[in-house]
N, C-alpha and C positions, 0 to 999 in steps of 0.2 A: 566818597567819590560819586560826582551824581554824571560822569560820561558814562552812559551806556556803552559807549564803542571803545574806550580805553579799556573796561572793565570785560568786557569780551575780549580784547586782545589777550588781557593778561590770563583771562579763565582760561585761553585756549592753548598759554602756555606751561601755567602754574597749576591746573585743575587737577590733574590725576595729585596731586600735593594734598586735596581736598580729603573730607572723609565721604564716602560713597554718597548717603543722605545729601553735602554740601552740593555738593556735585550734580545729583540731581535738581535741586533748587535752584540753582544758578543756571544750569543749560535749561529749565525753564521758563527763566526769566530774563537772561542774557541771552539766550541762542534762538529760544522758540517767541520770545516774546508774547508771556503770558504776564497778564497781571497777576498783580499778589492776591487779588480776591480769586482768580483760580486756577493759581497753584495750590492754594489755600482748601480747595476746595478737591481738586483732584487728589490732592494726598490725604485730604479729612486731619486738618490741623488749621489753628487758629491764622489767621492772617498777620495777628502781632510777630505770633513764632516764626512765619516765612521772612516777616521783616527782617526780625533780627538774624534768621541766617544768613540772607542774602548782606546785610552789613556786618557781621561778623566773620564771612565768607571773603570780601568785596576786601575787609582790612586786612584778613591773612594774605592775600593776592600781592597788595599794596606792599606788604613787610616781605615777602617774599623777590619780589623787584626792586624794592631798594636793597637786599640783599646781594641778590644776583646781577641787577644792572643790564638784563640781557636788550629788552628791547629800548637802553638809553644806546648800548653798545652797539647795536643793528641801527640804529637810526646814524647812530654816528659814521657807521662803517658805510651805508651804504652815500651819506652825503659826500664823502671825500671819495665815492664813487665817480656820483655826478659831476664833483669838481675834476676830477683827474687825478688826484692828490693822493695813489694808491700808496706811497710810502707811506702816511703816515696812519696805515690801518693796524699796521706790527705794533704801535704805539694806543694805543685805544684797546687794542685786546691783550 
Protein backbone atom coordinates (compact mmCIF):
# COMPACT_ATOMS: atom_id res chain seq x y z
CA UNK A 1 0.00 0.00 0.00
CA UNK A 2 1.79 3.15 -0.93
CA UNK A 3 -1.58 5.73 0.53
CA UNK A 4 -0.26 7.15 3.25
CA UNK A 5 -3.74 8.39 4.36
CA UNK A 6 -5.50 4.91 3.89
CA UNK A 7 -2.68 3.31 5.83
CA UNK A 8 -3.23 5.83 8.78
CA UNK A 9 -6.84 5.26 8.70
CA UNK A 10 -6.33 1.67 9.08
CA UNK A 11 -3.35 2.20 11.83
CA UNK A 12 -5.68 4.22 13.69
CA UNK A 13 -8.18 1.55 13.67
CA UNK A 14 -6.35 -1.80 13.75
CA UNK A 15 -3.08 -0.48 15.68
CA UNK A 16 -3.35 -1.51 19.13
CA UNK A 17 -3.72 -5.24 17.00
CA UNK A 18 0.03 -4.31 16.43
CA UNK A 19 2.84 -5.45 18.60
CA UNK A 20 4.11 -2.36 20.86
CA UNK A 21 7.70 -2.04 18.76
CA UNK A 22 5.08 -2.04 15.28
CA UNK A 23 3.15 0.42 16.64
CA UNK A 24 5.56 2.71 17.42
CA UNK A 25 7.13 2.61 13.82
CA UNK A 26 4.11 3.31 12.26
CA UNK A 27 2.76 6.21 14.49
CA UNK A 28 6.14 7.50 13.49
CA UNK A 29 5.82 7.29 10.09
CA UNK A 30 2.14 7.45 9.56
CA UNK A 31 1.11 9.94 12.36
CA UNK A 32 4.17 11.99 12.92
CA UNK A 33 5.57 11.91 9.50
CA UNK A 34 9.12 10.86 9.97
CA UNK A 35 11.09 9.44 7.39
CA UNK A 36 12.70 6.10 7.48
CA UNK A 37 16.23 7.53 7.79
CA UNK A 38 14.90 8.96 11.28
CA UNK A 39 12.93 6.78 12.62
CA UNK A 40 15.85 4.71 11.83
CA UNK A 41 17.75 6.74 13.59
CA UNK A 42 15.77 7.71 16.60
CA UNK A 43 15.49 4.12 17.52
CA UNK A 44 19.27 3.24 16.57
CA UNK A 45 18.17 0.36 13.99
CA UNK A 46 18.93 -0.03 10.39
CA UNK A 47 16.72 1.90 8.11
CA UNK A 48 16.13 -1.54 5.89
CA UNK A 49 14.66 -3.00 9.41
CA UNK A 50 12.17 0.15 9.73
CA UNK A 51 11.35 -0.67 6.07
CA UNK A 52 10.40 -3.71 6.52
CA UNK A 53 8.32 -3.12 9.58
CA UNK A 54 6.43 -0.54 8.46
CA UNK A 55 5.60 -3.14 5.31
CA UNK A 56 5.19 -5.93 7.39
CA UNK A 57 3.02 -3.70 9.71
CA UNK A 58 1.20 -1.83 6.70
CA UNK A 59 0.18 -5.79 5.39
CA UNK A 60 -1.02 -6.99 8.92
CA UNK A 61 -3.35 -3.74 8.81
CA UNK A 62 -4.47 -4.75 5.19
CA UNK A 63 -5.37 -8.63 6.36
CA UNK A 64 -6.98 -7.27 9.14
CA UNK A 65 -9.61 -5.00 7.13
CA UNK A 66 -10.27 -7.35 4.75
CA UNK A 67 -11.14 -9.40 7.69
CA UNK A 68 -13.17 -7.18 9.44
CA UNK A 69 -14.42 -5.04 6.62
CA UNK A 70 -15.00 -2.11 8.98
CA UNK A 71 -14.15 0.96 7.15
CA UNK A 72 -15.71 -0.72 3.54
CA UNK A 73 -18.78 -1.03 6.06
CA UNK A 74 -18.73 2.78 7.42
CA UNK A 75 -18.11 4.05 3.99
CA UNK A 76 -21.05 2.05 2.93
CA UNK A 77 -23.15 3.02 5.91
CA UNK A 78 -22.48 6.34 5.82
CA UNK A 79 -23.25 6.67 1.86
CA UNK A 80 -26.87 5.49 2.04
CA UNK A 81 -26.71 8.08 4.74
CA UNK A 82 -26.30 10.82 2.25
CA UNK A 83 -28.66 9.07 -0.04
CA UNK A 84 -31.51 8.78 2.30
CA UNK A 85 -31.53 5.12 1.85
CA UNK A 86 -31.45 4.36 5.83
CA UNK A 87 -33.24 0.97 5.30
CA UNK A 88 -30.74 -0.53 3.65
CA UNK A 89 -27.91 0.13 6.42
CA UNK A 90 -29.53 -3.34 8.60
CA UNK A 91 -28.45 -5.00 5.25
CA UNK A 92 -24.66 -3.95 5.08
CA UNK A 93 -24.07 -4.56 8.77
Amino acid sequence: MHNKIKANELFEIYGPLLTPRQQEICEMYYQEDFSLFEIAEELEISRSAVQDAIKKSTKQLEKFESVVQYIEKRNKVLNCLEQGQVERIAEIL
